[in-house]
N, C-alpha and C positions, 0 to 999 in steps of 0.2 A: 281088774284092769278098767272095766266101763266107770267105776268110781273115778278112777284120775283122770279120765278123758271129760269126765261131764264137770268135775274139778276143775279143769282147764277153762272149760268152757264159760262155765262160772265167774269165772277171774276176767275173762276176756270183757264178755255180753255186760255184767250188771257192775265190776268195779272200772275197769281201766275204762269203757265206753261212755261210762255214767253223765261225762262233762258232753261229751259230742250228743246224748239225749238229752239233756237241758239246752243244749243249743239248737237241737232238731224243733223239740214243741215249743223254745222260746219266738223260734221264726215267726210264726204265727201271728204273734201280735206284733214284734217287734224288729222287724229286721236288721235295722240298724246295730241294733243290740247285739243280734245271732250272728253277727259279724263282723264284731268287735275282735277276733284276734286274727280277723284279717286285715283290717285296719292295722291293728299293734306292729305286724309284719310289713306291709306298705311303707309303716312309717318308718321303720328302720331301715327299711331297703332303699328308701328314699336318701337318708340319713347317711348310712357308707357309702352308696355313689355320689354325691355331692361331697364326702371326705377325701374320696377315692381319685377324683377330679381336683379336686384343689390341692395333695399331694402329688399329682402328674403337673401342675402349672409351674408348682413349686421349685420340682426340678428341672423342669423345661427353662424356668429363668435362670437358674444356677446351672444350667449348661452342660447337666449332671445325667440327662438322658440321654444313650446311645442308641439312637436311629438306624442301626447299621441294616441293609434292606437284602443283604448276601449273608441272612442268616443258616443259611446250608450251602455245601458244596452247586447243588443242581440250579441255582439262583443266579451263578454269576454270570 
């Protein structure tokens, strides 16, 4: 049983983390670098809310959005 727990462990520490240790000792010299899929994520998140936004205008000109502000009972 201690074989598949130190197994597991195995799997965790040296394959699945292997990318986040290249990025841990790449900081070092390069931050920029070690940071790159924080950036990649920024940029996308940037990305759908300016989509996200210009799909809310879209309908706001086409008169397609309901405002209604008595969206429950305890509102009106």
């Amino acid at each position: 049983m201690k074989a598949f727990f130190e197994g597991i462990q195995f799997l965790f520490e040296e394959i699945f983390f292997l990318p986040m240790n290249l990025f841990r000792e790449w900081e070092l010299t390069n931050w920029w670098g070690a940071n790159l899929i924080n950036w990649i994520f920024i940029c996308i998140c940037c990305y759908w809310t300016w989509y996200w936004v210009k799909q809310l205008q879209i309908f706001k000109q086409n008169n397609e959005d309901d405002q209604d502000t008595t969206a429950h009972s305890f509102l009106k």
